[in-house]
GUTI-854763 format. One record per residue (C-alpha): x, y, z; residue in one letter. Coordinates in steps of 0.02 Angstrom, whole numbers. Example, Ala and Ser with C-alpha at 12.3 -4.5 7.8 and 13.67 -1.06 7.14 Angstrom:
2
((615 -225 390) A);
((684 -53 357) S);
//
This chain:
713
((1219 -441 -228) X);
((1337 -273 -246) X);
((1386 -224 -94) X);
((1349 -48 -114) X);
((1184 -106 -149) X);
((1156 -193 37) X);
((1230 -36 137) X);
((1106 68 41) X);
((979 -61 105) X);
((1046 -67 274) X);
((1057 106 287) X);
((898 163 224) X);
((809 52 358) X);
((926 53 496) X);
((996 -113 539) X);
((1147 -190 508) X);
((1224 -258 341) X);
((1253 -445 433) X);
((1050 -434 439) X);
((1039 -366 275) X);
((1139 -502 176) X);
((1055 -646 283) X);
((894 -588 237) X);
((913 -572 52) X);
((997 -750 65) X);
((839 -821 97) X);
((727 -719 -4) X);
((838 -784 -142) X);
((802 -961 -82) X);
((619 -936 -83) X);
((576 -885 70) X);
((434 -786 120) X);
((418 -621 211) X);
((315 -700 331) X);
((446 -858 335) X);
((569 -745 372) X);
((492 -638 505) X);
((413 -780 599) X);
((536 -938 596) X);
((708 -875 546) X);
((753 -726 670) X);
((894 -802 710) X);
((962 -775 540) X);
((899 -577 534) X);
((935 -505 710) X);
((727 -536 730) X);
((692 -404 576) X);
((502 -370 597) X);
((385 -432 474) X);
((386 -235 404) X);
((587 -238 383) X);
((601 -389 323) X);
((462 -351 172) X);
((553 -171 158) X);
((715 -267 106) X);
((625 -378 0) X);
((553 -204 -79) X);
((717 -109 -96) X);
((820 -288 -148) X);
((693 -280 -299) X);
((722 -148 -321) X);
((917 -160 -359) X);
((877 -302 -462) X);
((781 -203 -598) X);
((904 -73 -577) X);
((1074 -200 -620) X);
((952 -257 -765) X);
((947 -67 -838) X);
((1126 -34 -793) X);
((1170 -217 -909) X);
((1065 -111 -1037) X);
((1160 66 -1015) X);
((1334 -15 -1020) X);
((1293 -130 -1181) X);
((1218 38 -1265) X);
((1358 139 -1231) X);
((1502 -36 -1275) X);
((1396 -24 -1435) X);
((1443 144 -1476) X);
((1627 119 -1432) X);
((1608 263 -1300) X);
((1611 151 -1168) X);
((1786 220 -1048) X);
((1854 138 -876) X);
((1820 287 -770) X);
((1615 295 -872) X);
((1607 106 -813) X);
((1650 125 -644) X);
((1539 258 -607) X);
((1391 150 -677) X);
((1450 -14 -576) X);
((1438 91 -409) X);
((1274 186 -464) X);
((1113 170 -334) X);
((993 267 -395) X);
((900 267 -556) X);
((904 441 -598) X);
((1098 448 -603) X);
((1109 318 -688) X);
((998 400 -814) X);
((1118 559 -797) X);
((1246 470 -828) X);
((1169 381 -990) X);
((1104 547 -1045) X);
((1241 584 -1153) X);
((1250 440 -1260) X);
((1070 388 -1292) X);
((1011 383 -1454) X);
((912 546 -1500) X);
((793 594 -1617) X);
((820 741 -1708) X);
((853 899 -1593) X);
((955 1065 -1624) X);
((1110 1000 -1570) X);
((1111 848 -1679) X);
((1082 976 -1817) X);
((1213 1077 -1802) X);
((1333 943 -1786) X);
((1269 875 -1951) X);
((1297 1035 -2028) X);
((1488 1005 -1955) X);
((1485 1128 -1823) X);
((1536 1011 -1694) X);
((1718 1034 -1704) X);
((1703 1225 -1667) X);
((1582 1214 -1525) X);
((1739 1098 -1442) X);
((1841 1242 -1473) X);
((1727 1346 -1377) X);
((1699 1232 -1231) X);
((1891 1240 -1207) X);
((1860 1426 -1144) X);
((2008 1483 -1236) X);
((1967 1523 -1418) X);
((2038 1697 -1440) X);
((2009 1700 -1644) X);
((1835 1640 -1629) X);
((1767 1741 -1735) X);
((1894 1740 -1880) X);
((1872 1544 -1881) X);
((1690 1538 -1867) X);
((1692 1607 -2042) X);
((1790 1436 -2091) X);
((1618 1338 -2064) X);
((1503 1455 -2156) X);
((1443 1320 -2295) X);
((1277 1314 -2386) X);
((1180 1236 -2236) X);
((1252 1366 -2113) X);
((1276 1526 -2204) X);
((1337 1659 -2094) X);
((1465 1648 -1935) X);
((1304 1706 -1841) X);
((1213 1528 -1886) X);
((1405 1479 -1839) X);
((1389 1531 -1654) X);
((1175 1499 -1668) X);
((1244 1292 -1711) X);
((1376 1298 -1598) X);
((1294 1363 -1448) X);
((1148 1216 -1481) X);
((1284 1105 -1456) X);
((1353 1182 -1299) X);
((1153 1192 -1241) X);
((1131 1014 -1234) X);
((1285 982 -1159) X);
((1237 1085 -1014) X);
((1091 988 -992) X);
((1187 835 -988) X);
((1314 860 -846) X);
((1272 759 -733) X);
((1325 869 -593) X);
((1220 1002 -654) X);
((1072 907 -662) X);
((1077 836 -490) X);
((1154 984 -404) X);
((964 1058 -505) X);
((850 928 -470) X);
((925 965 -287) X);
((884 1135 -278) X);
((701 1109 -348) X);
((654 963 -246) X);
((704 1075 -84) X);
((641 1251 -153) X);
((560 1203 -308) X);
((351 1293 -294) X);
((192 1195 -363) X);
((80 1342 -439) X);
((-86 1300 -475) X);
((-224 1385 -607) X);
((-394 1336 -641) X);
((-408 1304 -852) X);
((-513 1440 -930) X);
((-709 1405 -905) X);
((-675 1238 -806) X);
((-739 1341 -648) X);
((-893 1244 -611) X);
((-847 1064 -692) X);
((-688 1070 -546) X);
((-776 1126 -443) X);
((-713 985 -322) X);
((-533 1066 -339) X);
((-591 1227 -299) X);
((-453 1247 -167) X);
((-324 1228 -274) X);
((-394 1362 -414) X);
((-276 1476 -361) X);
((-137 1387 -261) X);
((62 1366 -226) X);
((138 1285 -92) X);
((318 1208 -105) X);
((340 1014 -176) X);
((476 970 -41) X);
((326 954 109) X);
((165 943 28) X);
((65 795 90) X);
((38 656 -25) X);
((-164 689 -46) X);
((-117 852 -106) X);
((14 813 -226) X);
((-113 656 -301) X);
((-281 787 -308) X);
((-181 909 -408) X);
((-99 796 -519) X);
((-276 708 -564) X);
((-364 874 -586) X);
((-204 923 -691) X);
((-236 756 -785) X);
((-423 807 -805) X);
((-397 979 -882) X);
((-457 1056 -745) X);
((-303 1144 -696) X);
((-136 1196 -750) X);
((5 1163 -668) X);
((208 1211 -659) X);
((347 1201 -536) X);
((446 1372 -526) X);
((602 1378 -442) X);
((723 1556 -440) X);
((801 1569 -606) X);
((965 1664 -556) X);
((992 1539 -412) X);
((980 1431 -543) X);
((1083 1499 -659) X);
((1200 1522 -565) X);
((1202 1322 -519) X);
((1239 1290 -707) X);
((1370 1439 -729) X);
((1460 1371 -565) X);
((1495 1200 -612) X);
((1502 1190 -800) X);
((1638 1348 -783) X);
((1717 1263 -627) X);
((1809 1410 -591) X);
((1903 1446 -767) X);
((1903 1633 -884) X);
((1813 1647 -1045) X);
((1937 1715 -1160) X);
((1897 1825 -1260) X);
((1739 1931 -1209) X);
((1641 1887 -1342) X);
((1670 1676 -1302) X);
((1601 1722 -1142) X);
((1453 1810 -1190) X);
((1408 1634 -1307) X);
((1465 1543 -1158) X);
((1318 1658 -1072) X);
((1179 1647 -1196) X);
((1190 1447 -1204) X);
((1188 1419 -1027) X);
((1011 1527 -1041) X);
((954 1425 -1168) X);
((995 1265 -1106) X);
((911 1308 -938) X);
((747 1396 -993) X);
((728 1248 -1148) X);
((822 1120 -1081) X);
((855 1090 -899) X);
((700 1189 -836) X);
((569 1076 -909) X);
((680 905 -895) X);
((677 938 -719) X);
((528 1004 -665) X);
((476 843 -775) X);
((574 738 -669) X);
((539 828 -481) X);
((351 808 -523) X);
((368 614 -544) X);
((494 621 -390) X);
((335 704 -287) X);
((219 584 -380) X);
((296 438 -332) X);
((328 483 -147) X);
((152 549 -135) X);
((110 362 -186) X);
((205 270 -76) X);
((145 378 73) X);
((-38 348 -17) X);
((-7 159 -37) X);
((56 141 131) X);
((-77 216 216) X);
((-221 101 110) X);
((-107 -40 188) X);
((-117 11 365) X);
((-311 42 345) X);
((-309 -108 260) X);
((-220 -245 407) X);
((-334 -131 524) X);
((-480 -197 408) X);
((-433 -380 400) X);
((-380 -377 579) X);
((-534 -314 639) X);
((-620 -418 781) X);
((-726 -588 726) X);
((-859 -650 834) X);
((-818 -824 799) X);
((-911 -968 751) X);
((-1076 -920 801) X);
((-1247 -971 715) X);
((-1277 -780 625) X);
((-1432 -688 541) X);
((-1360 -572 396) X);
((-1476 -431 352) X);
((-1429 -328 183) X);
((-1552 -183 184) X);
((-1667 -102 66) X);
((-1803 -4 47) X);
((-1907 -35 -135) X);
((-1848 -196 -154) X);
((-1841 -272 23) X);
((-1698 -355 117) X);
((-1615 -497 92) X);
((-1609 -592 245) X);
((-1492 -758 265) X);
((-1463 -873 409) X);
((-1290 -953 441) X);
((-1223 -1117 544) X);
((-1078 -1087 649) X);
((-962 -1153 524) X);
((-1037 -1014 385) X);
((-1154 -1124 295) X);
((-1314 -1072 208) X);
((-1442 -1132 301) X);
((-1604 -1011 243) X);
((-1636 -855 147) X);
((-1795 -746 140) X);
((-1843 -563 106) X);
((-1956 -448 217) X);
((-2017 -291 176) X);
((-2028 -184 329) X);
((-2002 -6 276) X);
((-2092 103 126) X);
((-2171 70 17) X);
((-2215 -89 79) X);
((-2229 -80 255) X);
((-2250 -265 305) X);
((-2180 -220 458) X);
((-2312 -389 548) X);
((-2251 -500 396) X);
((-2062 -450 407) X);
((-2086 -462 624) X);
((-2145 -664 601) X);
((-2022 -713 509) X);
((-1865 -623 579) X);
((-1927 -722 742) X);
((-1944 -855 674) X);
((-1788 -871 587) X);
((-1694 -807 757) X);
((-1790 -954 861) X);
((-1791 -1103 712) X);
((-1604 -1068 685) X);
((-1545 -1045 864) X);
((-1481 -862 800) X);
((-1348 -802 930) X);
((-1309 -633 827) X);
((-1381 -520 672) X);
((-1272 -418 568) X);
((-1341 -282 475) X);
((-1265 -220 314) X);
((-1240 -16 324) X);
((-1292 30 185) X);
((-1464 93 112) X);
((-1629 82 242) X);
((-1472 19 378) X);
((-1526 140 524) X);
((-1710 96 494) X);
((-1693 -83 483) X);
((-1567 -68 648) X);
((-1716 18 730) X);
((-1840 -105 659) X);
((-1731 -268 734) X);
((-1689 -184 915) X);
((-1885 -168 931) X);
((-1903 -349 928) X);
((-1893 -452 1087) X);
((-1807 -643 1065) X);
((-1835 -790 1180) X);
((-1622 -788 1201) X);
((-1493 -659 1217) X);
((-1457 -606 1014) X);
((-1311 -461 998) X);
((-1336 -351 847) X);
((-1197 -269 727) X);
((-1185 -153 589) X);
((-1065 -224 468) X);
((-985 -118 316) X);
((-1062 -175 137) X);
((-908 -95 51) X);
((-863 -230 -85) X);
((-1013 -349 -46) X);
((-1082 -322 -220) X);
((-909 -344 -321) X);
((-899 -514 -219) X);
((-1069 -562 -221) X);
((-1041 -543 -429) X);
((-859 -628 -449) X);
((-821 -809 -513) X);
((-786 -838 -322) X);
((-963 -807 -260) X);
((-1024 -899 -424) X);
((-938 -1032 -393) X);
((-971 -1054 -198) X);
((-1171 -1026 -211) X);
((-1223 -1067 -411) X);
((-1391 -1090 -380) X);
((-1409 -915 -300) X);
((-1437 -757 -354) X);
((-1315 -614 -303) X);
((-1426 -538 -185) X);
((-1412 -714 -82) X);
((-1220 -681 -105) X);
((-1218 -511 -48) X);
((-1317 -552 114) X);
((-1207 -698 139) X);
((-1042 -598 143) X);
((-1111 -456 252) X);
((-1126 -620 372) X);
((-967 -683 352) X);
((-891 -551 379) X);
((-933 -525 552) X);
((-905 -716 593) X);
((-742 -719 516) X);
((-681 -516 429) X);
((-513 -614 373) X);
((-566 -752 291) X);
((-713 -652 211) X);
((-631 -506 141) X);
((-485 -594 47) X);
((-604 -631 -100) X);
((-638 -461 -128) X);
((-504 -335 -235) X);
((-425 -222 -81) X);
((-483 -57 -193) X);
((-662 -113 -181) X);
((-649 -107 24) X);
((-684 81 46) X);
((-525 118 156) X);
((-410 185 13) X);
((-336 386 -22) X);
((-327 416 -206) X);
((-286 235 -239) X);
((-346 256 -429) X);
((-207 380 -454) X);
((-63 298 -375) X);
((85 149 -464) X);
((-61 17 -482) X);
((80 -109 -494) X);
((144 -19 -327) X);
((-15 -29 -259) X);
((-44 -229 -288) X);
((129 -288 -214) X);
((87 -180 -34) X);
((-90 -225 -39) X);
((-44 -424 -78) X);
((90 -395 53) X);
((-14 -339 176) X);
((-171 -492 143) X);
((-29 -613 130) X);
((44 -561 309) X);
((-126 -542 388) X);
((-174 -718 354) X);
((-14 -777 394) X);
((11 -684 573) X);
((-177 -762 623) X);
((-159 -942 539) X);
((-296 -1033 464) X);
((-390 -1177 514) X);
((-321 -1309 355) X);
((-481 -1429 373) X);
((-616 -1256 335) X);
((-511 -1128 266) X);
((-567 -1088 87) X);
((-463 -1105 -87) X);
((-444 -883 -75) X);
((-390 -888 118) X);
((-268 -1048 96) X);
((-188 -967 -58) X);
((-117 -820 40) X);
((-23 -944 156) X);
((164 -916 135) X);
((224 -1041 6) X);
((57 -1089 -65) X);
((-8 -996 -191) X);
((-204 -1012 -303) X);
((-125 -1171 -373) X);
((-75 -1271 -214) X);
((-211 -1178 -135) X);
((-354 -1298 -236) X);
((-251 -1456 -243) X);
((-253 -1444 -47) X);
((-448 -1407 -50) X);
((-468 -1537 -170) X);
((-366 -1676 -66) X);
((-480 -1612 56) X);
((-619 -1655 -28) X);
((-564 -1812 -73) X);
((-489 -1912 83) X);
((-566 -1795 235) X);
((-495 -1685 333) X);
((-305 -1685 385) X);
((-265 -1760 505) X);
((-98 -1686 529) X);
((-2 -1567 470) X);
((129 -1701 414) X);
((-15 -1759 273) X);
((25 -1609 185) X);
((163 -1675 97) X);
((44 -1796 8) X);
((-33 -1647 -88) X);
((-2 -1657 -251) X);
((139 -1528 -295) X);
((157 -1491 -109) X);
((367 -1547 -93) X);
((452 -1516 66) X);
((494 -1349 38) X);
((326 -1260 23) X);
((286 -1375 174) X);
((443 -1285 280) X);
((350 -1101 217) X);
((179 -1137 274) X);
((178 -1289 393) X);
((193 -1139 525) X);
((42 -1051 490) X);
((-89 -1188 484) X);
((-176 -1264 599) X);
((-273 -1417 652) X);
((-388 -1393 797) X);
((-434 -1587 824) X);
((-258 -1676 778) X);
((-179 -1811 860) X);
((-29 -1701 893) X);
((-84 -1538 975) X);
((70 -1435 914) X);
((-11 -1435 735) X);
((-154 -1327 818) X);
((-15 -1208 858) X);
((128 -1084 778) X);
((260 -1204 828) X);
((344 -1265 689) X);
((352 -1431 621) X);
((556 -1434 634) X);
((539 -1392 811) X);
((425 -1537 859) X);
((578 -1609 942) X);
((661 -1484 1035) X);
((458 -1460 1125) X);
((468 -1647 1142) X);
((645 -1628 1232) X);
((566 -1499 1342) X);
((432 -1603 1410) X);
((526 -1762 1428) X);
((657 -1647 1529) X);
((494 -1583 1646) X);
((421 -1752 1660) X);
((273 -1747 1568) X);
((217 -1768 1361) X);
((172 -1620 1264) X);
((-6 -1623 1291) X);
((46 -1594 1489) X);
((158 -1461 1450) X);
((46 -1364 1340) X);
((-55 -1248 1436) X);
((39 -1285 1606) X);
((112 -1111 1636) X);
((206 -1188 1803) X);
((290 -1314 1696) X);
((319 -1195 1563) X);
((410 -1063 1662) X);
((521 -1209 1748) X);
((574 -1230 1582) X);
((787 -1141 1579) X);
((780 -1096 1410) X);
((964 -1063 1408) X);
((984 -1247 1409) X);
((916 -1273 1228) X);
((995 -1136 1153) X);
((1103 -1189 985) X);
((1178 -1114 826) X);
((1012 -1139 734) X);
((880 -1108 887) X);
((916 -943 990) X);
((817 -852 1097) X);
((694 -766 994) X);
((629 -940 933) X);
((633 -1014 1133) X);
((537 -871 1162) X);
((401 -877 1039) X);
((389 -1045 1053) X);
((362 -1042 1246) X);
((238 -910 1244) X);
((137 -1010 1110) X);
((135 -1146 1235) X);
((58 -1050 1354) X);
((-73 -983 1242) X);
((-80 -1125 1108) X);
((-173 -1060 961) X);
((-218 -899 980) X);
((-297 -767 904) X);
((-217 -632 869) X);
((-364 -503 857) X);
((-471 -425 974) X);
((-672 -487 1006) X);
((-807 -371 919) X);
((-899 -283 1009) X);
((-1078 -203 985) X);
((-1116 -28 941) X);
((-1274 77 932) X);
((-1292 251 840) X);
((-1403 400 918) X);
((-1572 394 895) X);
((-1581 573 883) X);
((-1532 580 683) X);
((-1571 483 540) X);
((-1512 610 385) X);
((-1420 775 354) X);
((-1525 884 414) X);
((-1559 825 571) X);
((-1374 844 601) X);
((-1352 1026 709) X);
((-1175 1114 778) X);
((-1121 1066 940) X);
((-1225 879 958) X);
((-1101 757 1027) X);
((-1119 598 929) X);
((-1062 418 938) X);
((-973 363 792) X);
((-861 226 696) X);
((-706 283 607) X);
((-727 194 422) X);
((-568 261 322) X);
((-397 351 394) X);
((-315 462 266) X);
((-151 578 280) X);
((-274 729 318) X);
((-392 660 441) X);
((-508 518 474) X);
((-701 473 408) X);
((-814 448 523) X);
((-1019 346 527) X);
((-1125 430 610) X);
((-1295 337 565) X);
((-1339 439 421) X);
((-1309 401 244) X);
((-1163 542 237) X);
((-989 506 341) X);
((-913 650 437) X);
((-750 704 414) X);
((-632 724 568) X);
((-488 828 509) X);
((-320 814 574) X);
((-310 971 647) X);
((-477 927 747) X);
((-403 774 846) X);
((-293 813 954) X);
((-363 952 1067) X);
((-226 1096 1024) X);
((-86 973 1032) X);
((10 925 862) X);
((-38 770 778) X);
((87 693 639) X);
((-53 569 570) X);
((-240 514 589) X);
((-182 358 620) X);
((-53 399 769) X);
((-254 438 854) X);
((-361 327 799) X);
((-382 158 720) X);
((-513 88 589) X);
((-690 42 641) X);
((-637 113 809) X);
((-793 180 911) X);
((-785 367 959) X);
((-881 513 1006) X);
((-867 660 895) X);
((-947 848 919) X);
((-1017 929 750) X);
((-929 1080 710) X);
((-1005 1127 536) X);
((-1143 1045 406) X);
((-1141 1085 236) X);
((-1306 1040 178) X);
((-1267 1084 -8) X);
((-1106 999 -35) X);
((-1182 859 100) X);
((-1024 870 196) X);
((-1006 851 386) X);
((-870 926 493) X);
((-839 813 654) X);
((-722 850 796) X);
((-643 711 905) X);
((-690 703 1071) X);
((-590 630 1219) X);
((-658 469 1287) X);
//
């Protein structure tokens, strides 16, 4: 890759070029951010799992830009324009938008003024003119009066066209512009005539300006959708003489107009080229600058929500109850093995109208004592509080732990091909109340076969690069599965196909050799998957595991290629592997230094011993259980100043959501967290589904909105 291209890499993160080059070496061989991050740091200087996947981003990057500079170059060869100094100014290009600048000049237009006049011939005099030294201007303007141009004021109207658009094609100009507007450059807002009450949810923005250079991401993606919508109008202004005087500056460079009256074209084209020209090209062009920062900022912070989501605490293989709630209709309760099977599903109808509250009582008990329940998760959705009420009222023979689970996405799973194709002889209420289930046992392994969007922890994700939005989000799944591991002999076709190297394909082959021959055995057996060659095998040996195998490092991170060196170490302490693993006193006796070698340094010793210690591990915290007041069950039972407990259910750039127990979340806003000191981001506070206790500051029964502020533990 250009070299230019790495430093800008390097750079832009802030590590050095040796780390940057390695890197991209084995991107380009396949490797996985994940691979990379885990198993190769070494090779990277121990780049984090987030570096390595923001070279990978920006080394894409390049790649679609050398394919649009291939394009520029044979457009401009084309057109014999093509000039040594032209090419090297394209070769050592990095960003897009000069590159466009510099193609500006010689893409093919459709009709405009300029192209006009220089049909009508006028080109030839406007070069005159731009040599700033015409002094019988006049007298030969009347030598291109002809019977498409026919007076020498059409002359000067033509020529000045010409001298317009080349204005707006220096490319110093236009950067030294889109400079100036991106730092001083003002967003003015205006509600559309007698779209008042229909944007009504833009109201704050009916009347609004605030500069583009520092206005947070939320902002910039609610005006531009409500500017999309009709609702308001929208322009970037910018001072028109500092402007001005930006164009006059560089395209004069210093040199006299001679005569007077060359000047005074000079004058009037540089105005027209800026107020129909330059001015809308690039208040065009810092709108999409602000849009697409505004959407990286947006898609990175549904990512962090997002790990936070995935990474949320399991309670393990325990033997669950799963309660989706309803009112008219019932809910749907389903009991679950330890290893997430359907064992039983039922529906009791404890609240209005029914009120079976001695029928729904009998068989919750039931259930809890026939199925050796250890814990109930309740869905938090419609008739949730009620039916939490309903449960904790109930007395079992054995300890049971209750949770409130989020339903956000249940019913897009519990109708996808996936759900269909686990339970097809079951309706999607069955599914739903399944997945509410799962996800408590196992959040991971649950919520990878649902769409990211359809989890509730987004910030305008509707409006932002969709195709931006995928790569994070399938960044993020793919390095949340990886950093916990799966279990190969349960883990299901959705969860195995985010393992680095694998992919939907391999990810069924392995589920169907499951199927087939029983489970693995070791991780070794891999390589008889069909399709499975050894270098997938070197991407996502690593990150599977095998609790029962014969070898105990395939239940750990340890990779396969370092089988031997752990063997060396235990020979060298006197015991196998099995003795070593788990024995912290042999472990520590171990001198690292002594296995160090050009391909295994520190960072792996390192990992490798602390995975010893802890073989297996998880990663994530253990859930714990939460109860809501009993003081309030809807809006209006909310009052200023009650101190609540709460769980935060989405982070955005201007503050954090917040469940209370009614139907309605609160919003904490960023200015209401940090108890008069500054806070940069929600998220530098507080984490998802992290339990709090919030004060109410303000309840807007109309609008049903709820004004929380954070409280210090």
């Amino acid at each position: 890759m250009n070299k230019l291209y790495l430093e800008n890499i390097a750079s832009a993160i802030g590590v050095k070029l040796w780390q940057v080059e390695n890197c991209i070496e084995l991107l380009a061989e396949g490797a996985t951010v994940p691979f990379v991050s885990r198993y190769r740091k070494e090779a990277t200087g121990s780049l984090t799992d987030v570096e390595v996947a923001e070279v990978n981003f920006r080394y894409l990057k390049f790649q679609e830009l050398d394919k649009r500079k291939n394009a520029v170059i044979a457009s401009i060869t084309e057109q014999e324009k093509m000039t040594d100094e032209l090419m090297k100014q394209i070769e050592e290009c990095t960003d897009a938008q000069r590159l466009e600048d510099l193609y500006l000049p010689y893409r093919p237009k459709r009709k405009t003024r300029a192209t006009v006049a220089k049909a009508n011939g006028l080109e030839p005099f406007a070069q005159r003119m731009l040599s700033l030294d015409f002094p019988q201007m006049m007298s030969v303007a009347k030598e291109f009066v002809n019977e498409n141009v026919p007076d020498v004021e059409a002359v000067l109207q033509g020529a000045r066209d010409i001298i317009a658009e080349t204005i707006s094609e220096n490319v110093q100009i236009r950067e030294e512009l889109r400079k100036y507007y991106s730092q001083s450059g003002v967003l003015e807002c205006k509600v559309a005539k007698g779209k008042e009450e229909e944007g009504e949810n833009y109201s704050n923005y009916f009347n609004f300006s605030g500069k583009l250079h520092n206005m947070p991401s939320h902002r910039v993606l609610a005006i531009l959708r409500a500017d999309e919508q009709k609702i308001l109008s929208i322009k970037v202004s910018a001072d028109e003489n500092i402007s001005k005087r930006i164009i006059n500056r560089l395209f004069l460079n210093g040199k006299r107009c001679s005569p007077r009256q060359l000047y005074e074209q000079i004058e009037l084209a540089e105005e027209d080229s800026y107020k129909r020209l330059l001015h809308p090209s690039i208040e065009n062009e810092v709108l999409k600058m602000a849009k697409e920062r505004a959407d990286l900022e947006a898609v990175k912070i549904f990512g962090d929500n997002l790990k936070q989501l995935l990474l949320a605490p399991p309670v393990g293989q325990k033997r669950t109850l799963a309660i989706d709630p309803g009112f008219r209709t019932g809910c749907k309760v389903v009991c679950l093995d330890a290893q997430e099977a359907l064992l039983h599903h039922d529906v009791i109808m404890p609240h209005p109208p029914q009120n079976k509250k001695m029928e729904a009582m009998d068989k919750i008990m039931d259930m809890v004592e026939r199925f050796d329940i250890e814990v109930i998760a309740i869905g938090n959705g419609t008739a949730s509080r009620e039916t939490e009420s309903f449960i904790k009222r109930l007395s079992f023979g054995h300890p049971v732990k209750i949770y409130t689970v989020s339903e956000d996405g249940a019913s897009i799973y519990s109708a996808s091909e996936t759900a269909r194709e686990e339970f097809p002889d079951y309706d999607v209420t069955v599914r739903g109340a399944v997945s509410i289930g799962r996800r408590l046992m196992d959040p991971l392994a649950e919520l990878v076969k649902i769409d990211p969007k359809s989890l509730g922890v987004g910030q305008y994700q509707h409006d932002v690069d969709q195709t931006l939005l995928k790569e994070k989000l399938d960044e993020v799944v793919e390095g949340c599965v990886n950093s916990v591991g799966v279990n190969l002999n349960t883990a299901s076709t959705h969860l195995l196909s985010y393992i680095s190297g694998v992919g939907p394909v391999l990810a069924k082959n392995i589920v169907k050799y499951r199927t087939e021959n029983g489970p693995f055995r070791g991780r070794g057996e891999l390589l008889n998957v069909p399709r499975l060659g050894k270098k997938v095998f070197e991407q996502a040996a690593g990150f599977l595991r095998i609790p029962d195998a014969v070898n105990q490092l395939d239940n750990t991170s340890v990779h396969p290629e370092r089988y031997a060196l752990v063997e060396k170490m235990a020979k060298d302490a006197g015991c196998s592997v099995a003795e070593l693993i788990k024995d912290e006193q042999k472990i520590n006796s171990i001198e690292l230094q002594r296995y160090v070698r050009e391909d295994v340094g520190m960072p792996t010793l390192t990992d490798i011993v602390a995975e010893l210690k802890k073989p297996g591990r998880d990663i994530r915290e253990a859930a714990k259980e939460f109860s809501f007041s009993q003081e309030i069950s809807t809006l209006e039972d909310l009052k200023q100043g009650m101190e609540l407990p709460g769980i935060v259910t989405n982070l955005t750039a201007f503050g954090a959501f917040v469940d209370i127990g009614i139907k309605q979340n609160g919003l904490i806003h960023i200015s209401n967290m940090g108890s008069g000191r500054y806070i940069k981001s929600p998220s530098d506070v507080l984490k998802l589904h992290q339990h709090i206790k919030v004060e109410v500051m303000k309840v807007d029964l109309n609008r049903e909105r709820i004004e929380l502020k954070l409280l210090a533990k």
